[in-house]
mmCIF file of the N, C-alpha and C atoms, coordinates in Angstrom:
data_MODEL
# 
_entry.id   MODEL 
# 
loop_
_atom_site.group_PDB 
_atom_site.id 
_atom_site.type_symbol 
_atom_site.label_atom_id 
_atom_site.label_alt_id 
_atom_site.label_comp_id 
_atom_site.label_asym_id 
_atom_site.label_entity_id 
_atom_site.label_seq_id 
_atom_site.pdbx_PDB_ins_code 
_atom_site.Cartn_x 
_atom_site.Cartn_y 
_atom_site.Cartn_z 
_atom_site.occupancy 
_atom_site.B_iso_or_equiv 
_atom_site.pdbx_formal_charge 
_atom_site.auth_seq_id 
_atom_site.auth_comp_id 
_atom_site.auth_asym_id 
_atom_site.auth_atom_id 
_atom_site.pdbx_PDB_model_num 
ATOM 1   N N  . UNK A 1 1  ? 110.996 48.035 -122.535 1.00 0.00 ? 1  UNK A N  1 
ATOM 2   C CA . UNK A 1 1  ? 112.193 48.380 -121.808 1.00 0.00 ? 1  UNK A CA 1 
ATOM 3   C C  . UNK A 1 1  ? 112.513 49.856 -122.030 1.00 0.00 ? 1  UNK A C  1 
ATOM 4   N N  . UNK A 1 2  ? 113.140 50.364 -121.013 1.00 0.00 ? 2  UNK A N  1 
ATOM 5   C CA . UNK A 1 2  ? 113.082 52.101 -121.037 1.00 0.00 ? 2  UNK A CA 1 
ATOM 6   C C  . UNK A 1 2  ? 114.716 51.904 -121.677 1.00 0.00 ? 2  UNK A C  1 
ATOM 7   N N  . UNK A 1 3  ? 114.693 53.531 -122.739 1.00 0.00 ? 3  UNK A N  1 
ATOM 8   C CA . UNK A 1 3  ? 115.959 53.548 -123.214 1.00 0.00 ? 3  UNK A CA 1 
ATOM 9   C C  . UNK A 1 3  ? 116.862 54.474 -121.725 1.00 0.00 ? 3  UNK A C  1 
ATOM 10  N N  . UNK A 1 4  ? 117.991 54.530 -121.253 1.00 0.00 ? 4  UNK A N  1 
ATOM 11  C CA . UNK A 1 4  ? 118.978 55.023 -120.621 1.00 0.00 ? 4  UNK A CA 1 
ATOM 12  C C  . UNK A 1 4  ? 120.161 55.892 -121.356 1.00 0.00 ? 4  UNK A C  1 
ATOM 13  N N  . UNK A 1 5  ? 120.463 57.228 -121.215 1.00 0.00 ? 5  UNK A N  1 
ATOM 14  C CA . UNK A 1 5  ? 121.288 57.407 -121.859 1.00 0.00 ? 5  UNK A CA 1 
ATOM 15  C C  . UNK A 1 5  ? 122.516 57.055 -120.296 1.00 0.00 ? 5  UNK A C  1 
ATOM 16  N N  . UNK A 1 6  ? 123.571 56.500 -121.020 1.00 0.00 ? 6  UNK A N  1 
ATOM 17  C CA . UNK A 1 6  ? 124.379 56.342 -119.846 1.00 0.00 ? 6  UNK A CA 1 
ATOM 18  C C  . UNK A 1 6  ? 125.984 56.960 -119.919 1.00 0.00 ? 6  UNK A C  1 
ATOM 19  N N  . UNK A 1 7  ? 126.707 57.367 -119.112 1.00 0.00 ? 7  UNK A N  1 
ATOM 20  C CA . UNK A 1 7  ? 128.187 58.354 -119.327 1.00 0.00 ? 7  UNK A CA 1 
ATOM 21  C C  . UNK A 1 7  ? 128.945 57.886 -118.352 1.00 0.00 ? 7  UNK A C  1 
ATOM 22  N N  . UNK A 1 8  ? 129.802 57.557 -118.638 1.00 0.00 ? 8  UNK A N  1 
ATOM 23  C CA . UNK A 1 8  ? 131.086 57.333 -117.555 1.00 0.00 ? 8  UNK A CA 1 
ATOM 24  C C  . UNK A 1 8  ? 132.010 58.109 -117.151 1.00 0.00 ? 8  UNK A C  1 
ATOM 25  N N  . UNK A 1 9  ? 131.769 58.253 -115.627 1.00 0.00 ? 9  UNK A N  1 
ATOM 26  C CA . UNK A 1 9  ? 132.462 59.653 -114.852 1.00 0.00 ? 9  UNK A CA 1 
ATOM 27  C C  . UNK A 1 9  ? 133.663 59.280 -115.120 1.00 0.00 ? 9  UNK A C  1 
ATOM 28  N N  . UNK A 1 10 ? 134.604 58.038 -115.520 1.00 0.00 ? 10 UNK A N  1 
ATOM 29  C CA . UNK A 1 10 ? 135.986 57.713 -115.652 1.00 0.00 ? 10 UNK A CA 1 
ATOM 30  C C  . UNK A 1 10 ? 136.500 58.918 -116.809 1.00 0.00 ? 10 UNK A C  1 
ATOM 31  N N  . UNK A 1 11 ? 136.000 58.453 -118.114 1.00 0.00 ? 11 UNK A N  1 
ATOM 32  C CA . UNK A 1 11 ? 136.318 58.794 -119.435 1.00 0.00 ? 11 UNK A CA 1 
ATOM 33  C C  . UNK A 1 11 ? 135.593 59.713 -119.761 1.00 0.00 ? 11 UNK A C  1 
ATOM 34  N N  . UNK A 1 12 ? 134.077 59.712 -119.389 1.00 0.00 ? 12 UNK A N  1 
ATOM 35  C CA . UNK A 1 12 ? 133.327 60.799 -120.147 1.00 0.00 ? 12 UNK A CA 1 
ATOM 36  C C  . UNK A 1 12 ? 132.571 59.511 -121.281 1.00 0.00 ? 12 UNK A C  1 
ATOM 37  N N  . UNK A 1 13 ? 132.477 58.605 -121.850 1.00 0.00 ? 13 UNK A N  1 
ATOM 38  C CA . UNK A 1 13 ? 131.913 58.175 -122.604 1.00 0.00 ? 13 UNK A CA 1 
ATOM 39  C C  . UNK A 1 13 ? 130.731 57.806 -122.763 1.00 0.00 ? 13 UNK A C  1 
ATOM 40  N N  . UNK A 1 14 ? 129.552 58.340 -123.627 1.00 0.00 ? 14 UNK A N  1 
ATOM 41  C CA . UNK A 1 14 ? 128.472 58.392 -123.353 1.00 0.00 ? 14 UNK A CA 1 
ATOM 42  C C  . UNK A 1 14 ? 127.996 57.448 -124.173 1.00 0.00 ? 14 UNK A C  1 
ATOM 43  N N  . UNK A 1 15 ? 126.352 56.345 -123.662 1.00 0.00 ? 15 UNK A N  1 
ATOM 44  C CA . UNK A 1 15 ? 125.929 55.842 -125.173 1.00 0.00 ? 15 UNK A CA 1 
ATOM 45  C C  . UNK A 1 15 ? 124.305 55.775 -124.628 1.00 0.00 ? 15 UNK A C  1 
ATOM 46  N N  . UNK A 1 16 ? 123.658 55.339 -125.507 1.00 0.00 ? 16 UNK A N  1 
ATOM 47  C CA . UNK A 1 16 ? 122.170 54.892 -125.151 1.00 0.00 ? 16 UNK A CA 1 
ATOM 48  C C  . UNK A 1 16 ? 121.861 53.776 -125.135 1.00 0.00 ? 16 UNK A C  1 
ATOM 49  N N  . UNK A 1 17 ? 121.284 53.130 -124.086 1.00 0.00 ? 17 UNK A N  1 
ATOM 50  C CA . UNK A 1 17 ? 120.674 51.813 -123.815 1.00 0.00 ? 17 UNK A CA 1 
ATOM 51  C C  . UNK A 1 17 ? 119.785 51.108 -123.242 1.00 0.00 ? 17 UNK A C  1 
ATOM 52  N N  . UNK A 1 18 ? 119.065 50.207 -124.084 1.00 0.00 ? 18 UNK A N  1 
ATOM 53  C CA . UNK A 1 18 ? 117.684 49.634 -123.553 1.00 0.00 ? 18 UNK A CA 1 
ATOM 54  C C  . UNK A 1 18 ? 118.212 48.827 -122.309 1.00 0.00 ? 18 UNK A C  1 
ATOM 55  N N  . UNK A 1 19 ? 117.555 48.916 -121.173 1.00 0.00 ? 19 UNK A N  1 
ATOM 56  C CA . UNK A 1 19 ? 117.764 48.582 -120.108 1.00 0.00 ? 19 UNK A CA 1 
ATOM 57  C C  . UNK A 1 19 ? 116.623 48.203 -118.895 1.00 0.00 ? 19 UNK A C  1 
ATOM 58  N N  . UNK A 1 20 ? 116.667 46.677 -118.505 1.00 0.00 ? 20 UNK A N  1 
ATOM 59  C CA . UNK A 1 20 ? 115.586 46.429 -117.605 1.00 0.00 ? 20 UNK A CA 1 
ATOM 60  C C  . UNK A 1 20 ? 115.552 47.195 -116.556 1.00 0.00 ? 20 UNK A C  1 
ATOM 61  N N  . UNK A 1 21 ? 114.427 47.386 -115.239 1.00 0.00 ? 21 UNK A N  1 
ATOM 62  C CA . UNK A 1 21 ? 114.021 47.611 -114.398 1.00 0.00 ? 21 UNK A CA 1 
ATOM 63  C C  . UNK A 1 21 ? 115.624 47.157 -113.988 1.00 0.00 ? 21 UNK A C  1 
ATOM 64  N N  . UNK A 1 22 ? 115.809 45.887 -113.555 1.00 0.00 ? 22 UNK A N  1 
ATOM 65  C CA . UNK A 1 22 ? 116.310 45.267 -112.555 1.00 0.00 ? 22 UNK A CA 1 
ATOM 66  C C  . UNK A 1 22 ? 117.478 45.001 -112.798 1.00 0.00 ? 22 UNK A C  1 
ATOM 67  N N  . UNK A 1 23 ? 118.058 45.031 -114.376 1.00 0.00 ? 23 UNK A N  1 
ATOM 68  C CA . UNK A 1 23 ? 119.130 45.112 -114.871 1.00 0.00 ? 23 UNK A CA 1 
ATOM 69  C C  . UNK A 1 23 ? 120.246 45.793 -114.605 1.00 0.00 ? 23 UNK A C  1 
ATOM 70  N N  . UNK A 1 24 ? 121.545 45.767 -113.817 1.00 0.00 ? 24 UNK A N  1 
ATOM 71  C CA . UNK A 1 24 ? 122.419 46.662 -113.382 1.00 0.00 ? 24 UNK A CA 1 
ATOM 72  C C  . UNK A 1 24 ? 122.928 47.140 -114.707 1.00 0.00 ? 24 UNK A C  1 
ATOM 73  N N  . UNK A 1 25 ? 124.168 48.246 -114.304 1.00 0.00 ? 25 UNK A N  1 
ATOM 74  C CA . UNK A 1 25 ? 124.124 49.277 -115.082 1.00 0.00 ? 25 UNK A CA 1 
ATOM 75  C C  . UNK A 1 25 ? 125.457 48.561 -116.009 1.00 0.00 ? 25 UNK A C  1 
ATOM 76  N N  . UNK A 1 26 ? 125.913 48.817 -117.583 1.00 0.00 ? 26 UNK A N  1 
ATOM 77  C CA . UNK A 1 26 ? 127.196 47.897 -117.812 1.00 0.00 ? 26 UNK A CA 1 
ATOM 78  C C  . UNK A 1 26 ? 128.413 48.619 -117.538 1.00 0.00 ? 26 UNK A C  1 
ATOM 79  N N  . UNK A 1 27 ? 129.607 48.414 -118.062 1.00 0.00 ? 27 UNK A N  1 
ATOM 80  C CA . UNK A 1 27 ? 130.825 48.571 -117.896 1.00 0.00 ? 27 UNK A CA 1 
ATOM 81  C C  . UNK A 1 27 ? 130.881 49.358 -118.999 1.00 0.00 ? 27 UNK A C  1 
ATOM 82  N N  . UNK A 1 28 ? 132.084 50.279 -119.016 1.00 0.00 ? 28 UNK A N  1 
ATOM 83  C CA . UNK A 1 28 ? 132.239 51.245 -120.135 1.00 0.00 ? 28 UNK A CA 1 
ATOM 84  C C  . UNK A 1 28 ? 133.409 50.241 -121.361 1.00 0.00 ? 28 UNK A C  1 
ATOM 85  N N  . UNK A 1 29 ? 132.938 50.325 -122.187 1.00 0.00 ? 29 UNK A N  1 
ATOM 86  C CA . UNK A 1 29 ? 134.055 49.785 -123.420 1.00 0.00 ? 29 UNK A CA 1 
ATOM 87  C C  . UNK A 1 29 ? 135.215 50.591 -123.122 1.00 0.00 ? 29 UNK A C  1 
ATOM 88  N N  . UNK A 1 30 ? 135.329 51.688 -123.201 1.00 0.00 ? 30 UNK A N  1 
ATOM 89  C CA . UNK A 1 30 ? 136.974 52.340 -123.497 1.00 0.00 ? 30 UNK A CA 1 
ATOM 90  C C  . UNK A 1 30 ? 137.550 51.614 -121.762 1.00 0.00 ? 30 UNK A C  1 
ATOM 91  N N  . UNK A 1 31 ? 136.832 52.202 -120.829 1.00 0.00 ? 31 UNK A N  1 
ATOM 92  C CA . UNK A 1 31 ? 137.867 52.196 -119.427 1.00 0.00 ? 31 UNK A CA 1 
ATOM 93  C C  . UNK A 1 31 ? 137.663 50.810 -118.460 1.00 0.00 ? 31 UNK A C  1 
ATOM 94  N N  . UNK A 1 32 ? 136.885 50.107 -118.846 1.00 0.00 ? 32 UNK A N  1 
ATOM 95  C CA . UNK A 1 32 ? 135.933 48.915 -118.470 1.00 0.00 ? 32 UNK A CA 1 
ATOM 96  C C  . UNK A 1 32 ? 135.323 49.357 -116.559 1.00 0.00 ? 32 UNK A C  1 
ATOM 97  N N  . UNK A 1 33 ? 134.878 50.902 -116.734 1.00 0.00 ? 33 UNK A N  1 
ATOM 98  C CA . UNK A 1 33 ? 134.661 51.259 -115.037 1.00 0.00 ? 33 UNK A CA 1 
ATOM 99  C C  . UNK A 1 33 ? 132.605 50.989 -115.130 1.00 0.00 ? 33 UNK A C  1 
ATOM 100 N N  . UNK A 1 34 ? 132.225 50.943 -114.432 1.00 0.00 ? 34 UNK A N  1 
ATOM 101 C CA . UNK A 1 34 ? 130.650 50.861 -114.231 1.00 0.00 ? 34 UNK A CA 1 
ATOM 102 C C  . UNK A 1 34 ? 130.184 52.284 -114.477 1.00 0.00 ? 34 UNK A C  1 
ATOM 103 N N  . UNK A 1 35 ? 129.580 52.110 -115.613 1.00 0.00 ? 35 UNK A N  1 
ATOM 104 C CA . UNK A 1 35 ? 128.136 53.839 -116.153 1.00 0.00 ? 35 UNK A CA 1 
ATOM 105 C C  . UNK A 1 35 ? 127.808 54.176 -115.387 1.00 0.00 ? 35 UNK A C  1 
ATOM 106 N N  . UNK A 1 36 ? 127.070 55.049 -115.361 1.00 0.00 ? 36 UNK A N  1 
ATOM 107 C CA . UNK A 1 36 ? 126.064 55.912 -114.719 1.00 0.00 ? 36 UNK A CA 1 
ATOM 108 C C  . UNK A 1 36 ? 125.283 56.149 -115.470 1.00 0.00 ? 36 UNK A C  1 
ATOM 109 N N  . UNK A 1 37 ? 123.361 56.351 -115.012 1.00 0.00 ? 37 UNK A N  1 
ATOM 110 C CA . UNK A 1 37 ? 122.458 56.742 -115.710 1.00 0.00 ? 37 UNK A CA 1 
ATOM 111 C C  . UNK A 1 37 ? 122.926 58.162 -115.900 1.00 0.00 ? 37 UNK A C  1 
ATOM 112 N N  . UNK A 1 38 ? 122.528 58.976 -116.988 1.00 0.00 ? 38 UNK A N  1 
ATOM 113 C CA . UNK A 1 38 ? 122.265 60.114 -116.533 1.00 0.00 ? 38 UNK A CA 1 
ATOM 114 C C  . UNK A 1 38 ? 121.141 60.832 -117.112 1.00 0.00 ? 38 UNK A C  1 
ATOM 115 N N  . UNK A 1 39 ? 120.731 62.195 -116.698 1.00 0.00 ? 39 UNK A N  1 
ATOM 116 C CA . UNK A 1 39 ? 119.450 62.627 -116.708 1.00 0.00 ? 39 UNK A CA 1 
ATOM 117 C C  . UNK A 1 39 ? 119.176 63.263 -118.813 1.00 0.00 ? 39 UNK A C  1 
ATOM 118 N N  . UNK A 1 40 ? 118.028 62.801 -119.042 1.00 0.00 ? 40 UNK A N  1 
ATOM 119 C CA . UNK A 1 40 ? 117.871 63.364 -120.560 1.00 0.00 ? 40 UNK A CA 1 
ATOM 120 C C  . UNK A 1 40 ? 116.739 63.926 -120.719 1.00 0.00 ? 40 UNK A C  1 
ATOM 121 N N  . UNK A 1 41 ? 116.198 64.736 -121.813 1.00 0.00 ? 41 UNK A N  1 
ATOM 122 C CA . UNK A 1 41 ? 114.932 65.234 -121.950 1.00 0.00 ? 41 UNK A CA 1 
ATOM 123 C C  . UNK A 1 41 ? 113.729 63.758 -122.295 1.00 0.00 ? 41 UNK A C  1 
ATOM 124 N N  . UNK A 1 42 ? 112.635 64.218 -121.881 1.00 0.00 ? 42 UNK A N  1 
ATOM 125 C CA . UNK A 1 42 ? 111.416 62.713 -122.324 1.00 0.00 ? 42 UNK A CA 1 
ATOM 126 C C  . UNK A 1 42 ? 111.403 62.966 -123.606 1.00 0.00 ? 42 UNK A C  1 
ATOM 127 N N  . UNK A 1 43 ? 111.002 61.886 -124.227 1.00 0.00 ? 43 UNK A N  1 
ATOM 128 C CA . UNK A 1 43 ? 111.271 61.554 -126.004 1.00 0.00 ? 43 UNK A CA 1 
ATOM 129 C C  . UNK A 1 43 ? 109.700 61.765 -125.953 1.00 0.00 ? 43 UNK A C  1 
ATOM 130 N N  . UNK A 1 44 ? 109.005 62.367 -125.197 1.00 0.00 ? 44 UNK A N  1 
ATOM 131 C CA . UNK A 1 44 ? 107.275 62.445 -126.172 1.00 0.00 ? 44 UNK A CA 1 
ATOM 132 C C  . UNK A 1 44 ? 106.985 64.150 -126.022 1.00 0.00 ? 44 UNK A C  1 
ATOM 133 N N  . UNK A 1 45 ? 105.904 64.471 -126.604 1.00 0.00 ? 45 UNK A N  1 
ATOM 134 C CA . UNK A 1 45 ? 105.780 66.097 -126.380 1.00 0.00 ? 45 UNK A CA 1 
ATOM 135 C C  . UNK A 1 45 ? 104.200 65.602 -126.547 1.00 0.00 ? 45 UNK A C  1 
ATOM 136 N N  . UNK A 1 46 ? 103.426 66.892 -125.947 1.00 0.00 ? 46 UNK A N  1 
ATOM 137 C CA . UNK A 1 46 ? 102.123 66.798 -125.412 1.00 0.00 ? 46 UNK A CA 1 
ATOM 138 C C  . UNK A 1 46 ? 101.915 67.955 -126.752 1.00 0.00 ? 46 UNK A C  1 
ATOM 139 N N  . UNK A 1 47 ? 101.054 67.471 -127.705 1.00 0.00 ? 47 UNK A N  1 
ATOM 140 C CA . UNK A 1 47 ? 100.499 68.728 -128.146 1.00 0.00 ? 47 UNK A CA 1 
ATOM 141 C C  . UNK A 1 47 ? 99.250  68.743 -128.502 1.00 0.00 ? 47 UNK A C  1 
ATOM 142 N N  . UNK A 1 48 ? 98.279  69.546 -129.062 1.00 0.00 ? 48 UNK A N  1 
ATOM 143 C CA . UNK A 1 48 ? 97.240  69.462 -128.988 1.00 0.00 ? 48 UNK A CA 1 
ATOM 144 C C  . UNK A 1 48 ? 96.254  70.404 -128.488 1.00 0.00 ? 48 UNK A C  1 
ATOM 145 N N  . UNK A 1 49 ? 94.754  70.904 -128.263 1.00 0.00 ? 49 UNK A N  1 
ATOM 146 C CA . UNK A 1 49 ? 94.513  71.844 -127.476 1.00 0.00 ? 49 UNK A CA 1 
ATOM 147 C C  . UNK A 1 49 ? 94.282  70.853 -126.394 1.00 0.00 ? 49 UNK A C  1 
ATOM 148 N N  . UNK A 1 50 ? 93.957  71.845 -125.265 1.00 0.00 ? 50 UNK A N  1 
ATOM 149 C CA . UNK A 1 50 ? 93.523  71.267 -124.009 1.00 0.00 ? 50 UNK A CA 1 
ATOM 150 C C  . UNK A 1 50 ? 94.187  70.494 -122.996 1.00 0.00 ? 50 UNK A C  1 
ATOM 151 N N  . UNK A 1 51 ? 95.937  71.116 -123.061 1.00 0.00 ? 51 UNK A N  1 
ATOM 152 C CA . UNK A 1 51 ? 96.917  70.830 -122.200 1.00 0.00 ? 51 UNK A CA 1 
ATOM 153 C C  . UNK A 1 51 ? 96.900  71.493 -121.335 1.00 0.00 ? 51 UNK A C  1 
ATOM 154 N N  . UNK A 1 52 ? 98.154  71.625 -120.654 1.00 0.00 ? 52 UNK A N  1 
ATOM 155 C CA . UNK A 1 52 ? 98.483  72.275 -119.098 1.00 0.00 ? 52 UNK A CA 1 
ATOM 156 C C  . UNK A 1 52 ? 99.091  74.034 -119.850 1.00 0.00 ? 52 UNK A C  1 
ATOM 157 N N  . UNK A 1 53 ? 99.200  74.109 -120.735 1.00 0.00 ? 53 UNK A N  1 
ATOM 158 C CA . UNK A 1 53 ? 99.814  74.989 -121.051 1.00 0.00 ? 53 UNK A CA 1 
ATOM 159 C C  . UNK A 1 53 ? 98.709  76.238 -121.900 1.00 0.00 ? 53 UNK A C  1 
ATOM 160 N N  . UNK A 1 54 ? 97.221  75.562 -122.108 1.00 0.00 ? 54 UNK A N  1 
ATOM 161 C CA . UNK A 1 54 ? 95.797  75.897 -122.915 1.00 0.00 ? 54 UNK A CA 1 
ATOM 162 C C  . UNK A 1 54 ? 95.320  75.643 -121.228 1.00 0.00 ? 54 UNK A C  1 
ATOM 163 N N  . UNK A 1 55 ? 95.925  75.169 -120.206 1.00 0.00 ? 55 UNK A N  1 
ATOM 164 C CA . UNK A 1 55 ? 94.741  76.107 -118.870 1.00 0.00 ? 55 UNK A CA 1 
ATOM 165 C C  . UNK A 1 55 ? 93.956  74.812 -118.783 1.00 0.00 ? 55 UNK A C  1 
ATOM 166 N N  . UNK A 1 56 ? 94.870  73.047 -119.171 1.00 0.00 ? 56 UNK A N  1 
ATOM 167 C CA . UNK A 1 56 ? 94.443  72.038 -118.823 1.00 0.00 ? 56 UNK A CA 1 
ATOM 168 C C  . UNK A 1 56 ? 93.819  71.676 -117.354 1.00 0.00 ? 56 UNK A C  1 
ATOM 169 N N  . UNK A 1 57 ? 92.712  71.302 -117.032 1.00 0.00 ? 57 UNK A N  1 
ATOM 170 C CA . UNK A 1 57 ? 92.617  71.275 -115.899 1.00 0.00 ? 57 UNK A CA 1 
ATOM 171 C C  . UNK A 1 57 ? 92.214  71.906 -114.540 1.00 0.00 ? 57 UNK A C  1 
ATOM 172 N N  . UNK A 1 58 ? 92.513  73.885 -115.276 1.00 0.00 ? 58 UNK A N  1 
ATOM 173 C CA . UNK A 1 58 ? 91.750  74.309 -114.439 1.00 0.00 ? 58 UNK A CA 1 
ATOM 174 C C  . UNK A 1 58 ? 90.322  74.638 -114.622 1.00 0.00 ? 58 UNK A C  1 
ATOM 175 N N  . UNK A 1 59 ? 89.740  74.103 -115.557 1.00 0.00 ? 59 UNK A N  1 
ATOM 176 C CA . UNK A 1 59 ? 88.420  74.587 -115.599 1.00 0.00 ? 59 UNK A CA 1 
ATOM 177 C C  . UNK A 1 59 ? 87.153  73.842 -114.329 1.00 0.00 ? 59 UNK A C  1 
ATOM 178 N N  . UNK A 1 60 ? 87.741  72.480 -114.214 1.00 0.00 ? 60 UNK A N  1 
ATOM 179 C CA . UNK A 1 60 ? 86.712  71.975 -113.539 1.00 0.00 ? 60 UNK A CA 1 
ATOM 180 C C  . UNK A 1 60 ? 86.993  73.154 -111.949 1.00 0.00 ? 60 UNK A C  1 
ATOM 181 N N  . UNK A 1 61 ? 88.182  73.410 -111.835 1.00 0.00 ? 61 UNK A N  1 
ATOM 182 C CA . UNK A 1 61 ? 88.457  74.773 -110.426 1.00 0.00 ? 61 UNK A CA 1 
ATOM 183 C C  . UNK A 1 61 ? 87.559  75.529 -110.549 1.00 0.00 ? 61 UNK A C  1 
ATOM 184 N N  . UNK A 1 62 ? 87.767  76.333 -111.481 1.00 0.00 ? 62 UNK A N  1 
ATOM 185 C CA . UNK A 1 62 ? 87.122  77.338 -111.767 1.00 0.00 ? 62 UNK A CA 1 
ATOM 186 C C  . UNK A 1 62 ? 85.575  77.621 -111.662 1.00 0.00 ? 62 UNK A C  1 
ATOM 187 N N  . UNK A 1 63 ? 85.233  76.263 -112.139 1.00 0.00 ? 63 UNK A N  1 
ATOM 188 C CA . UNK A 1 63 ? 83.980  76.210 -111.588 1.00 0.00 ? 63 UNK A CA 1 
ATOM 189 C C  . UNK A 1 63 ? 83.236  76.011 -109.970 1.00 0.00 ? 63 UNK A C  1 
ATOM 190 N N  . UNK A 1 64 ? 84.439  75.333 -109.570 1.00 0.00 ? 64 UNK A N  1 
ATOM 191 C CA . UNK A 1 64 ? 84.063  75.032 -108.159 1.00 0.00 ? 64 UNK A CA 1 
ATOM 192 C C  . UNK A 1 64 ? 84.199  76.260 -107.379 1.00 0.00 ? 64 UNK A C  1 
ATOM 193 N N  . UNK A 1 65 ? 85.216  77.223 -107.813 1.00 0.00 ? 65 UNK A N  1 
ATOM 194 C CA . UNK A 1 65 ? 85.236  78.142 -106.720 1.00 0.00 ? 65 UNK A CA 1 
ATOM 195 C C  . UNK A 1 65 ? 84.179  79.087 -107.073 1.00 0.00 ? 65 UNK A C  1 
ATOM 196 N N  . UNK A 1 66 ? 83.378  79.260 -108.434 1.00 0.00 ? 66 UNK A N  1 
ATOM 197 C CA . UNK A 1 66 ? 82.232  79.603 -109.035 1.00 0.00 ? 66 UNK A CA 1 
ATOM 198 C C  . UNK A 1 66 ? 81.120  80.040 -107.910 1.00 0.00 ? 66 UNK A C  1 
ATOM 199 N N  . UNK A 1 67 ? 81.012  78.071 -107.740 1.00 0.00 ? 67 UNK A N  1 
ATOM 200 C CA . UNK A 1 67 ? 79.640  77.857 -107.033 1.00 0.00 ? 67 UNK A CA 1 
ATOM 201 C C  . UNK A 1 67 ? 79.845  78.144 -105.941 1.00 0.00 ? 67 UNK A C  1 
ATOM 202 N N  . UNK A 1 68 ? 80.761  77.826 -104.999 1.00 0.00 ? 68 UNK A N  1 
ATOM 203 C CA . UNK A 1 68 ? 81.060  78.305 -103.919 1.00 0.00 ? 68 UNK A CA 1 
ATOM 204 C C  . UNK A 1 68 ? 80.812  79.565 -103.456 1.00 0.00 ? 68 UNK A C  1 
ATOM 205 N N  . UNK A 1 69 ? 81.168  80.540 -104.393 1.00 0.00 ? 69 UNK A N  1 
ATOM 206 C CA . UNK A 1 69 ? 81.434  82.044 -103.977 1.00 0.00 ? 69 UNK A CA 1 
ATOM 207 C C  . UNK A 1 69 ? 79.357  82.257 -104.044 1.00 0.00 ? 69 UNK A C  1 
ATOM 208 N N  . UNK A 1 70 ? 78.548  81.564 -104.991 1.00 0.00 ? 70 UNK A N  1 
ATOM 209 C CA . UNK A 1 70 ? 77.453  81.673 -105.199 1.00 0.00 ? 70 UNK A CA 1 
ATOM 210 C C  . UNK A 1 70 ? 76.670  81.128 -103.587 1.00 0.00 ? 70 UNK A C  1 
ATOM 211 N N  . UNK A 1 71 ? 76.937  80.398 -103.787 1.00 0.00 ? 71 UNK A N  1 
ATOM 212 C CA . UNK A 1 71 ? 76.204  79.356 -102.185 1.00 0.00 ? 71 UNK A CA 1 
ATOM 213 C C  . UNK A 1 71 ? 76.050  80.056 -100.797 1.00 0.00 ? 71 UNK A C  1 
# 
């Protein structure tokens, strides 16, 4: 189940919650009005060599426009 951080435009009250696909959104404790998702950073980080940021990906390009320019 994906975590949600969720805030209520009523009050402002924010919390985090595991939440199904299909599961509607709950009611706020302080104002009892319906949450809103709202947007958060992803909880994983890519590290390692040979990401998007080490030029992941363009090598197989690089080669193609290689041969091309050769042909």
């Amino acid at each position: 189940m994906p975590l949600y951080d969720l805030v209520c435009k009523n009050c402002g009250n924010t919390k985090e919650v595991f939440l199904k696909l299909d599961e509607p959104e709950p009611t706020c404790e302080k104002c009892q009005t319906k949450m809103t998702k709202a947007m958060s950073a992803p909880a994983f980080v890519l590290k390692g060599k040979n990401w998007y940021s080490d030029g992941y990906g363009l090598h197989d390009s690089k080669k193609k426009k290689g041969e091309n320019k050769n042909a």
